[in-house]
Rosetta silent file (secondary structure, phi, psi, omega in degrees, C-alpha in Angstrom):
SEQUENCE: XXXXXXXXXXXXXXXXXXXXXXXXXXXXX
SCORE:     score description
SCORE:     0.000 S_00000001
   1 L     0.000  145.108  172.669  209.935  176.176    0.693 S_00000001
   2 E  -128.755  151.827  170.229  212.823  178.480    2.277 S_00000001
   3 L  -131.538  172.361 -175.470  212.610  181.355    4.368 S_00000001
   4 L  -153.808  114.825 -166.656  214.507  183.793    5.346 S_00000001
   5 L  -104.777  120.206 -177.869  213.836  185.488    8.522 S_00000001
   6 L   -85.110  107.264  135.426  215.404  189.207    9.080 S_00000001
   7 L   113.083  122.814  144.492  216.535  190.242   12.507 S_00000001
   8 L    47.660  -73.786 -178.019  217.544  189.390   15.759 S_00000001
   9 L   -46.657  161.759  152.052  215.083  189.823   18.051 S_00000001
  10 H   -15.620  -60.621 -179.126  212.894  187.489   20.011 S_00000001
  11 H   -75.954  -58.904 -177.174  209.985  187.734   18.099 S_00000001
  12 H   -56.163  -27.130  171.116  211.976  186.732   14.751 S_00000001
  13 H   -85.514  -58.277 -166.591  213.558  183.410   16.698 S_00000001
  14 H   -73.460  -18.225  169.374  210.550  182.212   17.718 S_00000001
  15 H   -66.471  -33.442  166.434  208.756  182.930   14.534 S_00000001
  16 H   -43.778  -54.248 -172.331  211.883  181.152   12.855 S_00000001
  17 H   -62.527  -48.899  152.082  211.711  178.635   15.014 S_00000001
  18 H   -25.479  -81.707 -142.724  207.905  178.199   14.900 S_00000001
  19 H   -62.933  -48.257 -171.887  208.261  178.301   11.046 S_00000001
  20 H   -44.253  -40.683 -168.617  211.354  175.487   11.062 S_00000001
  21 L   -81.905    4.334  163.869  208.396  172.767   12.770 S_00000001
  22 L   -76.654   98.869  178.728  206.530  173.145    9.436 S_00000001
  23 L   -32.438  -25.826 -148.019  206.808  169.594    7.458 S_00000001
  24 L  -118.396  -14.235  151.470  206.376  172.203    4.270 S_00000001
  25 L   -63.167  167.599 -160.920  209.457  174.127    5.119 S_00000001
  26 L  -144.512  -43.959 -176.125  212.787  172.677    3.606 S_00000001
  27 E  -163.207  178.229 -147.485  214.845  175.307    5.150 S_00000001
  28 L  -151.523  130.855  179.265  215.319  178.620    7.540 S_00000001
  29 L  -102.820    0.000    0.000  218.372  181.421    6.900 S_00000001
């Protein structure tokens, strides 16, 4: 799965970041 996380902020790096420790993610824009 890839995501692609919009914007800047705080909240959006740690959700990236969050999302990136998922074994089911492949990759994070």
């Amino acid at each position: 799965m890839k995501i692609l996380v919009i914007g800047g902020g705080g909240r959006e790096h740690a959700m990236a970041w969050k999302i990136s420790q998922s074994p089911k993610v492949t990759k994070v824009y």
